[in-house]
TORTIRO-160645 format. One record per residue (C-alpha): residue number from 1; y, x, z. Coordinates in steps of 0.001 Angstrom, whole numbers, plus 500000, padded with zeros to 6 digits. Each point is the difference from the previous one (the first is absolute). Example, Ala and Ser with C-alpha at 12.3 -4.5 7.8 and 13.67 -1.06 7.14 Angstrom:
<rs>
{1,{495500,512300,507800}}
{2,{503440,501370,499340}}
</rs>
This chain:
<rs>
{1,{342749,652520,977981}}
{2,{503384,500732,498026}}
{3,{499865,503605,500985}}
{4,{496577,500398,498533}}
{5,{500863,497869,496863}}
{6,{502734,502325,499623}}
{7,{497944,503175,500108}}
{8,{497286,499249,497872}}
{9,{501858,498127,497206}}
{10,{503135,502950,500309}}
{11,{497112,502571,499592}}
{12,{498344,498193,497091}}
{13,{502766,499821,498123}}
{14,{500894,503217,500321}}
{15,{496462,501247,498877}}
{16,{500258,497337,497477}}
{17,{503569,500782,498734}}
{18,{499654,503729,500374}}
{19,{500138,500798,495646}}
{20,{502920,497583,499906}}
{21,{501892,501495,503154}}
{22,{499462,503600,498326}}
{23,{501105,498708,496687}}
{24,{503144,498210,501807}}
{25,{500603,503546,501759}}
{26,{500143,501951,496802}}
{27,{502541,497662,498335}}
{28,{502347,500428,502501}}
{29,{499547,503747,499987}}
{30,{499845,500425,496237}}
{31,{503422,497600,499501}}
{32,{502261,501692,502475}}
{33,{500362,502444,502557}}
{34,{498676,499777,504273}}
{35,{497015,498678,501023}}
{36,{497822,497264,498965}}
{37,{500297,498263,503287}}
{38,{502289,499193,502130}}
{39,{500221,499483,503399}}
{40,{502718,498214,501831}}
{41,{500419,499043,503869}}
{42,{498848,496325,501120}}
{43,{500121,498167,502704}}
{44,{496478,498459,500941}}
{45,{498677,498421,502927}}
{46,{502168,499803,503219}}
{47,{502851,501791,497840}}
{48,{498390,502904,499877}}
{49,{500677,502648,496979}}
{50,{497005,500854,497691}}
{51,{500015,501957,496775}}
{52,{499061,497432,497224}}
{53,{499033,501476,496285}}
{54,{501532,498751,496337}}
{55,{499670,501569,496889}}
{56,{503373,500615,499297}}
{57,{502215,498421,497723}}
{58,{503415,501207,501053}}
{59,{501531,503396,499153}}
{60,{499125,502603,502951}}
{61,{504043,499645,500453}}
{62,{499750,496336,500866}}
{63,{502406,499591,503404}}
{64,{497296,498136,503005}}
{65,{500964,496738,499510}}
{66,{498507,496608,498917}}
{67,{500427,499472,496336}}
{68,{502498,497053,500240}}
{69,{502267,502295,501849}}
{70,{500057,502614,496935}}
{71,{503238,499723,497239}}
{72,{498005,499791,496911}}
{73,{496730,499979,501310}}
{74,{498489,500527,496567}}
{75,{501922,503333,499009}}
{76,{497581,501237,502984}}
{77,{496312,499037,498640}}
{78,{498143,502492,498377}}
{79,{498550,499460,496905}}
{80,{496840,498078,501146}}
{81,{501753,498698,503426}}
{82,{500679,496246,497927}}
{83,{496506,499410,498842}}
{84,{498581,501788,503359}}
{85,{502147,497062,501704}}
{86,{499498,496948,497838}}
{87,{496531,500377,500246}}
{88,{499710,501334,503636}}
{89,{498058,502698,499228}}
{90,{502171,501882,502085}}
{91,{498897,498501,503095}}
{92,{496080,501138,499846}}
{93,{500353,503282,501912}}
{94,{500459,497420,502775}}
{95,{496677,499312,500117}}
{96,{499758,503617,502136}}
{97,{502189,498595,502572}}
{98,{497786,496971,500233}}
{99,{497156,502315,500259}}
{100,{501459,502273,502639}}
{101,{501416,496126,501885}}
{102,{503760,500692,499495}}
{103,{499703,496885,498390}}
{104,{498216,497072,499041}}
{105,{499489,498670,496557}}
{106,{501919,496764,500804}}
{107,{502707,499909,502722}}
{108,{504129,500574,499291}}
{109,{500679,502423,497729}}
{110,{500916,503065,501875}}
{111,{503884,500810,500540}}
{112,{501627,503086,499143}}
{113,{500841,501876,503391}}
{114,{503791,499347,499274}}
{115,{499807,496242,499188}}
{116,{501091,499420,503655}}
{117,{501105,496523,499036}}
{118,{496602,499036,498891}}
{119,{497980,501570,503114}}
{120,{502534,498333,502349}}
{121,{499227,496649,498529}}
{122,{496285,500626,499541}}
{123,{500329,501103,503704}}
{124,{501939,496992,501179}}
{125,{496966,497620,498303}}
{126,{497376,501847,501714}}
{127,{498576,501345,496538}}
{128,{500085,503865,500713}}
{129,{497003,499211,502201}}
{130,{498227,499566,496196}}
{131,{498702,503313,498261}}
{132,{501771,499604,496572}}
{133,{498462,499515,496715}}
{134,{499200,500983,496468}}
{135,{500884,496205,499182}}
{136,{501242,497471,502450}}
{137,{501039,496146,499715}}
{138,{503384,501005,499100}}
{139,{498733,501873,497388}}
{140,{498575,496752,498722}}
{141,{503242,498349,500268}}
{142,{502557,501799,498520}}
{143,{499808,503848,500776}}
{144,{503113,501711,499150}}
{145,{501702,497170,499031}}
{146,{499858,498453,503945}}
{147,{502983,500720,502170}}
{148,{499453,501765,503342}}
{149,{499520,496632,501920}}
{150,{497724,498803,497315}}
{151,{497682,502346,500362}}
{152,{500219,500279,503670}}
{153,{499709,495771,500426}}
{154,{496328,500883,497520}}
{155,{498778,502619,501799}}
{156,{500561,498069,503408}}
{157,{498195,497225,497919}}
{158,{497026,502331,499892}}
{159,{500153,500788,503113}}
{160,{499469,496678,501344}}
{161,{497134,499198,497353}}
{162,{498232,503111,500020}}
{163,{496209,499777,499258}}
{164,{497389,501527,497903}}
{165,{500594,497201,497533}}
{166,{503313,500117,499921}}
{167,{500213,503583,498933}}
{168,{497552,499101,497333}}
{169,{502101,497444,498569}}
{170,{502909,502839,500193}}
{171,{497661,502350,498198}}
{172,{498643,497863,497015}}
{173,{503970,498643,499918}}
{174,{501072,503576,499626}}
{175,{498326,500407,496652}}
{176,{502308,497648,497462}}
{177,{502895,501223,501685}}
{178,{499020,503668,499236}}
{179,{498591,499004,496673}}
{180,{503029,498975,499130}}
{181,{502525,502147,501276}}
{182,{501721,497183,501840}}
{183,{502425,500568,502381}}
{184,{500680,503725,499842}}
{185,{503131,501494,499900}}
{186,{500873,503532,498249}}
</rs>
């Protein structure tokens, strides 16, 4: 039943959201120079590495890293990248790796393929065996503002009270956080 949730309400909201995805794309393209999206190596389900979209909001020079790694993260956004953030807007091309069932649209939030601390955690609680997510408990919770074992003690959290419900709950909490910006970083 998730799967099929997943596809149909990934593939309405990208027929919905198609005018505001196109106008997204063009203001990354018209504000600096590379493509409008992005798309970085994640590790999904069973630790397994998928290509997951983003419009882009980093320089095309950006070193492969997670942000909080960066010096200066900022000096690396383009000129859209903080609103793009703050608002998540970024995070909508995902909806094509819902569709396609790289991911879900609630689970953990998918590492980057050399966050090896992360996946060995997520690993060690049994949560790899999750397809990530668009949004996710954690996200709920704190986002970027959890440490490594935060994160990983929420997402094992989920794991143990997954349901239909649940993830509707996650979904409906993901909207004030997203409204408001809260908890992102850079």
């Amino acid at each position: 039943m998730k799967r099929a949730f997943d596809a149909v309400a990934s593939g309405a909201g990208l027929l919905v959201l198609a005018l505001p995805l196109m106008i997204v794309a063009i203001l990354v393209r018209a504000t600096s120079p590379g493509p409008a999206l992005y798309w970085s190596q994640r590790v999904g389900r069973g630790n397994r590495l998928f290509p997951m979209p983003k419009f882009r909001t980093m320089r095309i020079d950006t070193p492969e890293v997670a942000t909080h790694l960066l010096d200066d993260p900022r000096r690396w956004l383009t000129p859209v990248g903080p609103l793009l953030r703050k608002t998540s807007l970024d995070e909508l091309p995902q909806l094509w790796s819902v569709l396609v069932g790289h991911m879900s649209l609630v689970g953990p939030r998918p590492a980057l393929f050399n966050q090896d601390d992360l996946v060995a955690a997520r690993t060690a609680a049994g949560v790899d065996a999750l397809r990530p997510g668009v949004t996710g408990w954690a996200q709920i919770n704190g986002r970027d503002e959890l440490s490594i074992e935060g994160k990983v003690a929420l997402d094992a959290e989920y794991l143990a009270k997954a349901s239909f419900l649940f993830d509707l709950k996650i979904l409906i909490g993901t909207v004030a956080p997203v409204l408001l910006g809260k908890g992102v970083r850079g």
